[in-house]
PDB file of N, H, CA, C and O in Angstrom:
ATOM      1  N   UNK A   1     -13.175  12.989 -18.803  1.00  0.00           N
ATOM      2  CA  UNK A   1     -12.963  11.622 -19.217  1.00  0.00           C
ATOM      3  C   UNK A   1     -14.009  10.736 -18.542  1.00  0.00           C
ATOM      4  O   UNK A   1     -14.480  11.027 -17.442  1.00  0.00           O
ATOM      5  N   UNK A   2     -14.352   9.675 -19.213  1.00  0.00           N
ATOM      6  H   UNK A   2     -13.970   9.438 -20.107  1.00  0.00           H
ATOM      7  CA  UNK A   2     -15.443   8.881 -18.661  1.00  0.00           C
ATOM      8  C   UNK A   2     -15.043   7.497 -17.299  1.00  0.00           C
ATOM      9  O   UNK A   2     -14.499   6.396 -17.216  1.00  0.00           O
ATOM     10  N   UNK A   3     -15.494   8.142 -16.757  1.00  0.00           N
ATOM     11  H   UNK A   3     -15.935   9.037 -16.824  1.00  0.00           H
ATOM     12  CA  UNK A   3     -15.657   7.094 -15.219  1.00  0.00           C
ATOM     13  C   UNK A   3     -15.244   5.571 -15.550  1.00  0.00           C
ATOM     14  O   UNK A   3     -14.541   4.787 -14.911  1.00  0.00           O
ATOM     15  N   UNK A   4     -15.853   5.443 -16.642  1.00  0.00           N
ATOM     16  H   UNK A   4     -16.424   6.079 -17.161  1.00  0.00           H
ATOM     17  CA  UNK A   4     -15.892   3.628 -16.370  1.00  0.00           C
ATOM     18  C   UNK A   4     -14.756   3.479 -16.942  1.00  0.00           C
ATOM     19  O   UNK A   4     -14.224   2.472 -16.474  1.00  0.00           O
ATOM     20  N   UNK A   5     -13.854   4.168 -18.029  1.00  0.00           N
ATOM     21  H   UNK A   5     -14.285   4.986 -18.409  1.00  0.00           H
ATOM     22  CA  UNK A   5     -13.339   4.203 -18.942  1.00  0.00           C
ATOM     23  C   UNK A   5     -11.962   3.759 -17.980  1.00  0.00           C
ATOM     24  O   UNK A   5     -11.300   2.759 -18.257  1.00  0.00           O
ATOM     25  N   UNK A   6     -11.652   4.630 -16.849  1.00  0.00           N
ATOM     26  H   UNK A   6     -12.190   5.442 -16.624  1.00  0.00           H
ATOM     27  CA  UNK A   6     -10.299   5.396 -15.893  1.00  0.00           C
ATOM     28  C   UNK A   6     -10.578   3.506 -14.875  1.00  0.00           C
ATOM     29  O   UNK A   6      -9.665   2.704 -14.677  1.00  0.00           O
ATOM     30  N   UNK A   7     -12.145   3.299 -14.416  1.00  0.00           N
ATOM     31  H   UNK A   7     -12.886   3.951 -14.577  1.00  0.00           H
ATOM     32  CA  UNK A   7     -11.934   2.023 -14.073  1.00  0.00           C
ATOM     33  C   UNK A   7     -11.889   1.189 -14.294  1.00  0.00           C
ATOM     34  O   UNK A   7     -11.744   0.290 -13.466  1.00  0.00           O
ATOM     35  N   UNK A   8     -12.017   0.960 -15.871  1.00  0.00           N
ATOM     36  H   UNK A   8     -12.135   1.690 -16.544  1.00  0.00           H
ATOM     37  CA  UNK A   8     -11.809  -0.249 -16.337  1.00  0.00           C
ATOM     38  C   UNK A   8      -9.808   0.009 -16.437  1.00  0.00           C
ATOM     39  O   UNK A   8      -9.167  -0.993 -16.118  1.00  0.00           O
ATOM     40  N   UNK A   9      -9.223   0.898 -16.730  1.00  0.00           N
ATOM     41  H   UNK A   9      -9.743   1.711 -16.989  1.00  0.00           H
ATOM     42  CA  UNK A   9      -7.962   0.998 -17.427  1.00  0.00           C
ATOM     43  C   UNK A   9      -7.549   1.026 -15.115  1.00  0.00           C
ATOM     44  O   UNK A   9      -6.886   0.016 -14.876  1.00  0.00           O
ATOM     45  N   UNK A  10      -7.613   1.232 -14.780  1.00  0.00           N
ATOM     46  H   UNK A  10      -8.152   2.052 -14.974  1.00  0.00           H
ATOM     47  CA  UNK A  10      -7.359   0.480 -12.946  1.00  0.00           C
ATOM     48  C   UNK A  10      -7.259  -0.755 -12.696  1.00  0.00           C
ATOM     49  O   UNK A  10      -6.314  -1.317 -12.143  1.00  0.00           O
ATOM     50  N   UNK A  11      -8.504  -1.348 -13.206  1.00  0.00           N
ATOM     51  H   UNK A  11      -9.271  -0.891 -13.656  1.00  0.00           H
ATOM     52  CA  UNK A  11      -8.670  -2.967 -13.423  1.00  0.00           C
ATOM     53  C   UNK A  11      -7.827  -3.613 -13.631  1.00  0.00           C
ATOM     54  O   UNK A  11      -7.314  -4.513 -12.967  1.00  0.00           O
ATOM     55  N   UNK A  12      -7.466  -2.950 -15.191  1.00  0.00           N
ATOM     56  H   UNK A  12      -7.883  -2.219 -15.731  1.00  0.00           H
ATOM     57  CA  UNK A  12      -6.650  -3.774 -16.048  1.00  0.00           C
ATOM     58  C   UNK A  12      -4.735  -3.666 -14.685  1.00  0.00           C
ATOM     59  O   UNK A  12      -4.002  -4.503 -14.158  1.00  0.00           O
ATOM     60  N   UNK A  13      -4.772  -2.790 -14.717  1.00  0.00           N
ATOM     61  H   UNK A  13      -5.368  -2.110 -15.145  1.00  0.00           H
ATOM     62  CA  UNK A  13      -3.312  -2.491 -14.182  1.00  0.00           C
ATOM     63  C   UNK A  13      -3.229  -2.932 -12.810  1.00  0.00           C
ATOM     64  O   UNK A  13      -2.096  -3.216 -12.420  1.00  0.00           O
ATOM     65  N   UNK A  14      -4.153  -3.046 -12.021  1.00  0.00           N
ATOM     66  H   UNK A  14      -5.073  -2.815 -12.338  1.00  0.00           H
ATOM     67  CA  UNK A  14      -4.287  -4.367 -11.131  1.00  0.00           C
ATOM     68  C   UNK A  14      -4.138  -5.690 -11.577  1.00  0.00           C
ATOM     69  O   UNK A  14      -3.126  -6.347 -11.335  1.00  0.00           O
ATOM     70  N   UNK A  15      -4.995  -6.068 -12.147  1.00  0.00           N
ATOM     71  H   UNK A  15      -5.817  -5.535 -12.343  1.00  0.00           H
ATOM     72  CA  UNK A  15      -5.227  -6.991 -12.669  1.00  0.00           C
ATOM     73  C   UNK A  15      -3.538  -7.624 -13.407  1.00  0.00           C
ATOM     74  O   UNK A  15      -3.037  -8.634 -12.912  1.00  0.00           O
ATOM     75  N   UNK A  16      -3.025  -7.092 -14.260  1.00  0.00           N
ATOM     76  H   UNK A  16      -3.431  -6.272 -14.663  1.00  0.00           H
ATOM     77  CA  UNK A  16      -1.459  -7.428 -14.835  1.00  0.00           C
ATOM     78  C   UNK A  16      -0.174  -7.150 -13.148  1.00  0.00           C
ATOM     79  O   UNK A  16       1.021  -7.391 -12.977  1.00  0.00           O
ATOM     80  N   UNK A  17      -1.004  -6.697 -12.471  1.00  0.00           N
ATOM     81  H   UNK A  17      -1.975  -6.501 -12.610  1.00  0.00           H
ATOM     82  CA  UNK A  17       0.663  -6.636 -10.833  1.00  0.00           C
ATOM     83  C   UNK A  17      -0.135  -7.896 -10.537  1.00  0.00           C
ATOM     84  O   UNK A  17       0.401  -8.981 -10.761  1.00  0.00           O
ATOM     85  N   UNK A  18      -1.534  -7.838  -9.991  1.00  0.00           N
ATOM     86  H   UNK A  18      -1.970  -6.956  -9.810  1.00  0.00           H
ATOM     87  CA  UNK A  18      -1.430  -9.579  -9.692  1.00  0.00           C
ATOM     88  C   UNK A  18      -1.141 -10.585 -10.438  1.00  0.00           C
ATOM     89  O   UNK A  18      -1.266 -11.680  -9.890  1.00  0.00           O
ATOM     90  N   UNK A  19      -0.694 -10.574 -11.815  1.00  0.00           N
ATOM     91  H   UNK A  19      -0.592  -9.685 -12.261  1.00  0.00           H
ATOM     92  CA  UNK A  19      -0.513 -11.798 -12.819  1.00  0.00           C
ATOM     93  C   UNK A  19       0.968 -11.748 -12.469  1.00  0.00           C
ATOM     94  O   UNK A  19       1.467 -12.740 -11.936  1.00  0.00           O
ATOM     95  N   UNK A  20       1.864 -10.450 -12.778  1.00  0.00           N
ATOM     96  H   UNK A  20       1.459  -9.645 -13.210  1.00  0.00           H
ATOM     97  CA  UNK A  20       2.776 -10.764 -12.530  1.00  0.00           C
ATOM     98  C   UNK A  20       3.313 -11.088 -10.563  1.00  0.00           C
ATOM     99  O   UNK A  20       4.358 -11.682 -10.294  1.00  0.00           O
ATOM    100  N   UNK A  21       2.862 -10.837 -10.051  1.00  0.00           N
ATOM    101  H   UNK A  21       2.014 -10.355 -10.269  1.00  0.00           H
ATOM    102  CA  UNK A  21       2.959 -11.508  -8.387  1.00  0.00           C
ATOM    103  C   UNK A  21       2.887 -12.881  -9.035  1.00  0.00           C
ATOM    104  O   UNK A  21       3.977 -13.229  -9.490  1.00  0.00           O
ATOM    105  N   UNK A  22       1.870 -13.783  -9.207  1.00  0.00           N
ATOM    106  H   UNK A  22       0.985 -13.500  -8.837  1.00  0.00           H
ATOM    107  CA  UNK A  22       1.473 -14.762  -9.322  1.00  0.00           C
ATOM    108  C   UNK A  22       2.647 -15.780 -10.233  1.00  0.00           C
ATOM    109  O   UNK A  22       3.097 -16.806  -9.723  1.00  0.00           O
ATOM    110  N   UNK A  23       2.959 -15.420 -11.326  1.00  0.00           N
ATOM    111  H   UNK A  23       2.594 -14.586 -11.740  1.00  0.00           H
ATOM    112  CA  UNK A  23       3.989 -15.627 -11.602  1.00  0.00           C
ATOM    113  C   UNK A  23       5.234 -15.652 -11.608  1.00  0.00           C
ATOM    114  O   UNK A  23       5.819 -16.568 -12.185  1.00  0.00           O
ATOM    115  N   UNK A  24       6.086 -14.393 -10.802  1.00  0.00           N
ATOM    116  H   UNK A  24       5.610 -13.648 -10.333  1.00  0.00           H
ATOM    117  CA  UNK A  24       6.518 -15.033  -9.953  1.00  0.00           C
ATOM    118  C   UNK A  24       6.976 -15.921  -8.746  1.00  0.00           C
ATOM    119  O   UNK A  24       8.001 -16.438  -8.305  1.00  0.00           O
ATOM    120  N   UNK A  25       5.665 -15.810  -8.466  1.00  0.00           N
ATOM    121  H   UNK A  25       4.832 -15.390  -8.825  1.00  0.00           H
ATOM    122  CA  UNK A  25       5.634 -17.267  -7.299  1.00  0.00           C
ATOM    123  C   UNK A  25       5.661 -18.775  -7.743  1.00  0.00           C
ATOM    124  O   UNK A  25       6.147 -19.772  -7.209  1.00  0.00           O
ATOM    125  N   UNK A  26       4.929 -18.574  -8.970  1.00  0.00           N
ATOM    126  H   UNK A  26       4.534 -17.764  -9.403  1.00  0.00           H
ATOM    127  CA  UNK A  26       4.964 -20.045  -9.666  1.00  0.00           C
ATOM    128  C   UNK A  26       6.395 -20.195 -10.054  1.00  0.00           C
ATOM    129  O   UNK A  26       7.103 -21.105  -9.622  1.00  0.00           O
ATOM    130  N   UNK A  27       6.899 -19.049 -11.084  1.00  0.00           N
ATOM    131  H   UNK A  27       6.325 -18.310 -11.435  1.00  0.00           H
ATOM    132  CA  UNK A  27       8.506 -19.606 -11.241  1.00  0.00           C
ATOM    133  C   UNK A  27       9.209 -20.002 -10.071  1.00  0.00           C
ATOM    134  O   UNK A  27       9.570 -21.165  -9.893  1.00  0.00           O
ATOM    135  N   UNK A  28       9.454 -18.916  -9.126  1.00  0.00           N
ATOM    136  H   UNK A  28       9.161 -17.971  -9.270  1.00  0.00           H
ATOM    137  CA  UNK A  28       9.728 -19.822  -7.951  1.00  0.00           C
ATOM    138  C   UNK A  28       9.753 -21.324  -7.446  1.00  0.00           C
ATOM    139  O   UNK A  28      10.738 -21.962  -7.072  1.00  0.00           O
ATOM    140  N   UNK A  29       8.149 -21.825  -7.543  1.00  0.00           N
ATOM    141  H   UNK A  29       7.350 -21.307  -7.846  1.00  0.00           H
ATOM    142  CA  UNK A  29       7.244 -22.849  -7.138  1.00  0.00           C
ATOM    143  C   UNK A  29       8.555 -24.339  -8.239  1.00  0.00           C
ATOM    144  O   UNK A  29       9.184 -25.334  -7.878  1.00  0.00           O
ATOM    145  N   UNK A  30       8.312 -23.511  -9.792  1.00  0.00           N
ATOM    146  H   UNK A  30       7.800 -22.703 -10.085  1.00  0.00           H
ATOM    147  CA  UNK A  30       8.653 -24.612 -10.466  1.00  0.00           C
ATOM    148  C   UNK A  30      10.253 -24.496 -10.189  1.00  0.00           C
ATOM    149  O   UNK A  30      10.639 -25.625  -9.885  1.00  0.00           O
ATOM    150  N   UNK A  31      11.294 -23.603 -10.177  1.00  0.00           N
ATOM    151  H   UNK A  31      10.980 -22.687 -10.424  1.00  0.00           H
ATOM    152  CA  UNK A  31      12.300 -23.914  -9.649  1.00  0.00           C
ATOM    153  C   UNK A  31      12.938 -24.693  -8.114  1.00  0.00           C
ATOM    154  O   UNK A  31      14.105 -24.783  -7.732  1.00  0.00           O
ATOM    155  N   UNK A  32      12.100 -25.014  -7.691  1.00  0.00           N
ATOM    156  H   UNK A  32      11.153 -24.941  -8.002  1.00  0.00           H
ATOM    157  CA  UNK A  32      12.290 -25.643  -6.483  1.00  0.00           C
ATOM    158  C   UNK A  32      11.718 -27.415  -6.674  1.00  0.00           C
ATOM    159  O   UNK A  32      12.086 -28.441  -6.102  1.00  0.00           O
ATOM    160  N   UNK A  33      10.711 -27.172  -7.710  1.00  0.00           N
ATOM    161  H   UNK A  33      10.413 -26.338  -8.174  1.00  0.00           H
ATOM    162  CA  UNK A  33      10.156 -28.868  -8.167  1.00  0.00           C
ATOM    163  C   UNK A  33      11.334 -29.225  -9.047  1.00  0.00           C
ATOM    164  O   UNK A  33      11.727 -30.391  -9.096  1.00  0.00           O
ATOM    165  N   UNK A  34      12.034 -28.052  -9.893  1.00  0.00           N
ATOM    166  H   UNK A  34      11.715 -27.105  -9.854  1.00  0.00           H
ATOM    167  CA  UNK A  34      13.246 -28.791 -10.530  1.00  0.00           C
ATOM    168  C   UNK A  34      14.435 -29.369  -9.631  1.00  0.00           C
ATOM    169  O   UNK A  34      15.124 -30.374  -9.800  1.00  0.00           O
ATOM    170  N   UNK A  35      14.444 -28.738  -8.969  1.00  0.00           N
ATOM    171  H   UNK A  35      13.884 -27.921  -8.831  1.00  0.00           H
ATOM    172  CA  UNK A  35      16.112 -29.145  -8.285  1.00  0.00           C
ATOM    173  C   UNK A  35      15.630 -29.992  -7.342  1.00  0.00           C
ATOM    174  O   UNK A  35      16.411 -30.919  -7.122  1.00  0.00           O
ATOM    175  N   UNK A  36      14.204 -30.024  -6.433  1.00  0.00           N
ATOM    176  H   UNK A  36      13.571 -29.272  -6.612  1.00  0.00           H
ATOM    177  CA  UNK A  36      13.716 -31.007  -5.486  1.00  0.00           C
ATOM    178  C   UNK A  36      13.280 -32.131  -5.870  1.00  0.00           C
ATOM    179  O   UNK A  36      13.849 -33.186  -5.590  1.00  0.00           O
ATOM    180  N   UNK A  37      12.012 -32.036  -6.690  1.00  0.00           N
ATOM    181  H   UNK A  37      11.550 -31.179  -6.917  1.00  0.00           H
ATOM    182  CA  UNK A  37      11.412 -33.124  -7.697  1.00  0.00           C
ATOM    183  C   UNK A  37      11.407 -33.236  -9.112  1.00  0.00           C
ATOM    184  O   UNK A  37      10.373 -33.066  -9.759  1.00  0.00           O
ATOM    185  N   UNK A  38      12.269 -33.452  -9.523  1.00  0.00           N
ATOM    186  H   UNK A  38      13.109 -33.590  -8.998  1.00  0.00           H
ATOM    187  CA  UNK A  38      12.152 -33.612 -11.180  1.00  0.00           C
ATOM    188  C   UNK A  38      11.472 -34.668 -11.707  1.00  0.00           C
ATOM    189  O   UNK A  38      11.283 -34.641 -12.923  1.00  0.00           O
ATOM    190  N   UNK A  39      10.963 -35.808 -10.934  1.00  0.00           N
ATOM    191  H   UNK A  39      11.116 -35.830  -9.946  1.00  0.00           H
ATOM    192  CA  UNK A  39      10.441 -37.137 -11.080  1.00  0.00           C
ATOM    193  C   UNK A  39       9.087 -36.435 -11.411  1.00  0.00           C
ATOM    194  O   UNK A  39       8.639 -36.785 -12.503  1.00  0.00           O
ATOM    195  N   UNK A  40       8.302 -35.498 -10.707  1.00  0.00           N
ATOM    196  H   UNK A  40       8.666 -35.214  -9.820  1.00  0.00           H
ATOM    197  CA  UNK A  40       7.136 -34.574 -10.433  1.00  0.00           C
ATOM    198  C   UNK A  40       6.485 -34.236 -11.886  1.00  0.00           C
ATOM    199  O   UNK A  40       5.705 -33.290 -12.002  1.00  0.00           O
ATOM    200  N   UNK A  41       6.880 -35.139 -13.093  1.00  0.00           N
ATOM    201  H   UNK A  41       7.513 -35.908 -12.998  1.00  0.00           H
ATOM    202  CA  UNK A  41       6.738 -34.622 -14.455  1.00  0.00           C
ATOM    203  C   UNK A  41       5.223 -33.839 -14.438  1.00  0.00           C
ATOM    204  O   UNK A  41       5.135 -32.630 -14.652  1.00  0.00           O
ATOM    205  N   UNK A  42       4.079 -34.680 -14.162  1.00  0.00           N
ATOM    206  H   UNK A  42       4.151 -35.662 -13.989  1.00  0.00           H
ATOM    207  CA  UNK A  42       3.224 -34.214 -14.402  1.00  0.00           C
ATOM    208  C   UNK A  42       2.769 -32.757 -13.591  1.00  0.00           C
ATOM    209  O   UNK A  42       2.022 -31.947 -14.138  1.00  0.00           O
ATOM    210  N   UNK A  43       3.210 -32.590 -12.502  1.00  0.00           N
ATOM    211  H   UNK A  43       3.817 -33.248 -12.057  1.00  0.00           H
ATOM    212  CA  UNK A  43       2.907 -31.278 -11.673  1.00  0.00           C
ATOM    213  C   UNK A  43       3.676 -30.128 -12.158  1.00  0.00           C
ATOM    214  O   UNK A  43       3.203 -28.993 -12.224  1.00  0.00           O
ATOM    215  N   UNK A  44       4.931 -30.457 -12.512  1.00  0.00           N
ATOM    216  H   UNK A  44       5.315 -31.379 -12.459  1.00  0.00           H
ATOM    217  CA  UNK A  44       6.098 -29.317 -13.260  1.00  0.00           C
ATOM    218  C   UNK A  44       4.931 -29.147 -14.542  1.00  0.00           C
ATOM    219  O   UNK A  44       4.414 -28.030 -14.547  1.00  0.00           O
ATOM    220  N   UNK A  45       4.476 -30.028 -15.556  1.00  0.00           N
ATOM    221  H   UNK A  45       4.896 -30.936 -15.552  1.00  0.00           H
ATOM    222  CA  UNK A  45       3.657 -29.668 -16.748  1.00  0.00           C
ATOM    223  C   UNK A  45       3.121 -28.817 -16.370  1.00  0.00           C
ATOM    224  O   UNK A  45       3.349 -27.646 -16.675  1.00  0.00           O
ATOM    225  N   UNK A  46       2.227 -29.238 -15.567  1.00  0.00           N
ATOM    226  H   UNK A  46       2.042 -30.189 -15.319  1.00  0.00           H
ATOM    227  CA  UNK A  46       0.935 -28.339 -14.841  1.00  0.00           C
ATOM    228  C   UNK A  46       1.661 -26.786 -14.691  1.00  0.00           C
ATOM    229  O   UNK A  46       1.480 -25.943 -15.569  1.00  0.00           O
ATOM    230  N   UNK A  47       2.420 -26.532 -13.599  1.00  0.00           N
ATOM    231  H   UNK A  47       2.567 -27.216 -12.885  1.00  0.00           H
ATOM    232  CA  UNK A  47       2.934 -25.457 -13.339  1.00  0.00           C
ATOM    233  C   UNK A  47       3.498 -24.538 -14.629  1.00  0.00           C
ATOM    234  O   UNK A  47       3.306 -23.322 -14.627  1.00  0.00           O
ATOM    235  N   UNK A  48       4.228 -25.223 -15.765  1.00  0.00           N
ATOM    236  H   UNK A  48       4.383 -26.211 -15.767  1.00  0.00           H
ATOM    237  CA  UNK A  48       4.779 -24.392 -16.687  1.00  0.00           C
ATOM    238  C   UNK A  48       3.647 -24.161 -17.405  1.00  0.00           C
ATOM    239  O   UNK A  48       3.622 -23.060 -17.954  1.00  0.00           O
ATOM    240  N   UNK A  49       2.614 -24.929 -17.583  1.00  0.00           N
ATOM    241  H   UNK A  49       2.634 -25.824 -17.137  1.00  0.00           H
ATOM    242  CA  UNK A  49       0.929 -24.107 -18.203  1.00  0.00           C
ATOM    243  C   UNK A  49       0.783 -23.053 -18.216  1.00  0.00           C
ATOM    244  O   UNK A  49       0.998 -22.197 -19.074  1.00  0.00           O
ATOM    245  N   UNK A  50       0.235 -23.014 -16.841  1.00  0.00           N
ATOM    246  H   UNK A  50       0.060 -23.710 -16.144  1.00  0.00           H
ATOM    247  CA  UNK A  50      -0.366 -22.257 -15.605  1.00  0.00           C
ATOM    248  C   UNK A  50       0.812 -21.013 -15.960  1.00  0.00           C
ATOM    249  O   UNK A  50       0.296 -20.040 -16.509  1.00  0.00           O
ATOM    250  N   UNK A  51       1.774 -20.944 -15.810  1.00  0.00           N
ATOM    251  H   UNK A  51       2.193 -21.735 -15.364  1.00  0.00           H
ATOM    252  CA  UNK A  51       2.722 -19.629 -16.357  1.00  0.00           C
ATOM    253  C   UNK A  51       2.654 -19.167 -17.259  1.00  0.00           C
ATOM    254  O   UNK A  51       2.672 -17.940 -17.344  1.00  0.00           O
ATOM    255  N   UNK A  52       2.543 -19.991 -18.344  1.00  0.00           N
ATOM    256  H   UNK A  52       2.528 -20.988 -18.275  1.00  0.00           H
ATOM    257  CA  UNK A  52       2.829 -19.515 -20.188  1.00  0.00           C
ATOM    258  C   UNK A  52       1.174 -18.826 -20.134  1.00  0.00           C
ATOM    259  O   UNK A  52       1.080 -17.680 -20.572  1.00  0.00           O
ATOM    260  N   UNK A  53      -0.086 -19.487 -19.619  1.00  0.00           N
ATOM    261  H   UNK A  53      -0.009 -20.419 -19.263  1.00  0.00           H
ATOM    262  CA  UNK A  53      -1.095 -18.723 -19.547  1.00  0.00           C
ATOM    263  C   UNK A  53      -0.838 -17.308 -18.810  1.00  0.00           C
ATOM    264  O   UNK A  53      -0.880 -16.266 -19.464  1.00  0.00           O
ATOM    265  N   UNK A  54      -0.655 -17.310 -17.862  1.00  0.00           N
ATOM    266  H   UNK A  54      -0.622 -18.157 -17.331  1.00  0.00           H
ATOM    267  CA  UNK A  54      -0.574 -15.650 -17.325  1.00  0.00           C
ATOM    268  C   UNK A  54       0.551 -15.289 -17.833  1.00  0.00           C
ATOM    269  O   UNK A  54       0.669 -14.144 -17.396  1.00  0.00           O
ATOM    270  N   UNK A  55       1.303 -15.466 -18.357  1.00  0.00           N
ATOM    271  H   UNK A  55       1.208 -16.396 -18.711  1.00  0.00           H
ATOM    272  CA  UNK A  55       2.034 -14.835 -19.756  1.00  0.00           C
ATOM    273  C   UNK A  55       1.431 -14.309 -20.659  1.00  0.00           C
ATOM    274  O   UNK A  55       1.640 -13.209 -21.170  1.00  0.00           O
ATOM    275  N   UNK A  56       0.595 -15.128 -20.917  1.00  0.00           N
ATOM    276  H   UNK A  56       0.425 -16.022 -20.502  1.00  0.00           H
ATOM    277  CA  UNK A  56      -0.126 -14.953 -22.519  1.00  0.00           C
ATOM    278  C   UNK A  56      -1.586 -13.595 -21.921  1.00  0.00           C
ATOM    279  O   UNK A  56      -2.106 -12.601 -22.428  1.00  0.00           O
ATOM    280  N   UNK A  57      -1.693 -14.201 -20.881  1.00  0.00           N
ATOM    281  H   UNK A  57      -1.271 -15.008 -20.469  1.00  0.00           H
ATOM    282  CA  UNK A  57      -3.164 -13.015 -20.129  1.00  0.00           C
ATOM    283  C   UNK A  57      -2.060 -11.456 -20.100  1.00  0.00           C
ATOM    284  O   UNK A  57      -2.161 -10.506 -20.877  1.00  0.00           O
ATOM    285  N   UNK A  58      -1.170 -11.591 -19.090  1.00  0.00           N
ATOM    286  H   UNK A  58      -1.088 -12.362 -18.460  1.00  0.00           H
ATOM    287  CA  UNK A  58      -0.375 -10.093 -19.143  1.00  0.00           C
ATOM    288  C   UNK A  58       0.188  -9.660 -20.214  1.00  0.00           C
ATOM    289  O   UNK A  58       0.507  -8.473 -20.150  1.00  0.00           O
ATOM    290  N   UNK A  59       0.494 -10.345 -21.457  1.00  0.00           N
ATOM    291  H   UNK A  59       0.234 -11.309 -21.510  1.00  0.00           H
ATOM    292  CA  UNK A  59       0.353  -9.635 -22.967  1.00  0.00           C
ATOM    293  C   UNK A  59      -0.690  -9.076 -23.915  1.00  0.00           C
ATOM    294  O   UNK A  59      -0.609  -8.397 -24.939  1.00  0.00           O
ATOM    295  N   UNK A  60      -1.967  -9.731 -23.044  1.00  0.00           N
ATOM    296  H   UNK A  60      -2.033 -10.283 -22.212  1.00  0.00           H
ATOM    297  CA  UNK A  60      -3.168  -9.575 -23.471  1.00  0.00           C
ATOM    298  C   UNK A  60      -3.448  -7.955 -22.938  1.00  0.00           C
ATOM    299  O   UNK A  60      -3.758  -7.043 -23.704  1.00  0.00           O
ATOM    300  N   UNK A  61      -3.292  -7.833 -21.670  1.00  0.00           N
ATOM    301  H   UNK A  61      -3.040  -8.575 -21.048  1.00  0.00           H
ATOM    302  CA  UNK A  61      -3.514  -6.813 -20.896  1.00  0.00           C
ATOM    303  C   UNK A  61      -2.730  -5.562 -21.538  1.00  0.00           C
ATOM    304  O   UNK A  61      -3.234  -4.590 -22.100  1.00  0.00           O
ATOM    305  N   UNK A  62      -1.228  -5.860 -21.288  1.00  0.00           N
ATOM    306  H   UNK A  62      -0.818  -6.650 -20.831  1.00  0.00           H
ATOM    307  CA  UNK A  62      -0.462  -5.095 -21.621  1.00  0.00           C
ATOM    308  C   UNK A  62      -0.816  -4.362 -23.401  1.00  0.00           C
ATOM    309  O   UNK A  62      -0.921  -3.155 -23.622  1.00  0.00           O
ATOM    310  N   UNK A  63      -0.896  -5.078 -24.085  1.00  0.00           N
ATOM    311  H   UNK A  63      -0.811  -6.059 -23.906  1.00  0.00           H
ATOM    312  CA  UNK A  63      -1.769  -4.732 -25.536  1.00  0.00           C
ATOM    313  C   UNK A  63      -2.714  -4.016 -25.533  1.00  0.00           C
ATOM    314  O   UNK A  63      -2.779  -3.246 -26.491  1.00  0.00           O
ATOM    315  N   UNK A  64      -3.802  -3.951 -24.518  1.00  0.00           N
ATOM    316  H   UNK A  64      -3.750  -4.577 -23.740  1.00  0.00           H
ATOM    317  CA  UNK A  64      -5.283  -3.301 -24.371  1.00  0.00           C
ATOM    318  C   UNK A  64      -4.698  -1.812 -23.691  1.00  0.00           C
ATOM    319  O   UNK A  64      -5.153  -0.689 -23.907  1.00  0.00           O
ATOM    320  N   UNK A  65      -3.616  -2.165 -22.857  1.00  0.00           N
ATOM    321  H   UNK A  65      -3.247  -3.078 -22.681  1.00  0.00           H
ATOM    322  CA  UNK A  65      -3.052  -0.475 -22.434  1.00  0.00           C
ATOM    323  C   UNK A  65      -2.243   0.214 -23.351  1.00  0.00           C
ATOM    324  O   UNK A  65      -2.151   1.440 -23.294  1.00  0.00           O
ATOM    325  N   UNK A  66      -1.532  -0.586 -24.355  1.00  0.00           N
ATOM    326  H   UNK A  66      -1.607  -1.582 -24.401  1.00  0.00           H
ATOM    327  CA  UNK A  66      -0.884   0.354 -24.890  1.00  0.00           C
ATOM    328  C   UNK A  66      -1.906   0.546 -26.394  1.00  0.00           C
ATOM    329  O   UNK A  66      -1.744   1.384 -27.281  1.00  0.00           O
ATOM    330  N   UNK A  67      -2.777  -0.336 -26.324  1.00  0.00           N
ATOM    331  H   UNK A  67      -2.908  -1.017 -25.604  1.00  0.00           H
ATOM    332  CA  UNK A  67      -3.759   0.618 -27.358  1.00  0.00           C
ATOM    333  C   UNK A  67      -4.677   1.656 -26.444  1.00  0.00           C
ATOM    334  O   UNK A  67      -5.363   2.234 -27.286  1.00  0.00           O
ATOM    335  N   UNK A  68      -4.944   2.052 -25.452  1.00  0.00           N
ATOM    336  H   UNK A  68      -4.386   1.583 -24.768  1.00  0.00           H
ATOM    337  CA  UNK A  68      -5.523   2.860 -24.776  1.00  0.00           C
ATOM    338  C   UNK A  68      -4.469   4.035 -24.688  1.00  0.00           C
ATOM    339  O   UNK A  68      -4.971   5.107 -24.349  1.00  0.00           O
ATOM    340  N   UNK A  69      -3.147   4.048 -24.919  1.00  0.00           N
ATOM    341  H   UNK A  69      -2.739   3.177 -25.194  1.00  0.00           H
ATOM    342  CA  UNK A  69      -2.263   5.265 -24.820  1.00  0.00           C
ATOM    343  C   UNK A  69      -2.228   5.986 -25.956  1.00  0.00           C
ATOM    344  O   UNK A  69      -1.545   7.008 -26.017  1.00  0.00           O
TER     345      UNK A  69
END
């Protein structure tokens, strides 16, 4: 099997445990601006972005592995 092939498909599966780490820290992050700051409209926006994107990146990922299976 080809070298780059095994590290790019490493990458990727790194790459989706740190999205999901990351996201759960943000859910975290935004459950604590809800019950602490709800006034915080514009930073909660920000934060639920910032999630639905590495959502949308670890479906991206997840798609590229299960067409690689």
């Amino acid at each position: 099997m080809d070298f780059n092939i095994l590290n790019k498909v490493q990458e990727n599966k790194e790459r989706f445990i740190e999205i999901r780490k990351e996201i759960k820290d943000l859910e975290m992050e935004l459950e604590w601006m809800y019950s602490r700051e709800p006034d915080e409209i514009k930073y909660i926006m920000h934060l639920e972005k910032r999630i639905d994107t590495l959502y949308d990146e670890a479906e991206e990922i997840d798609q590229i592995s299960d067409e690689n299976n």
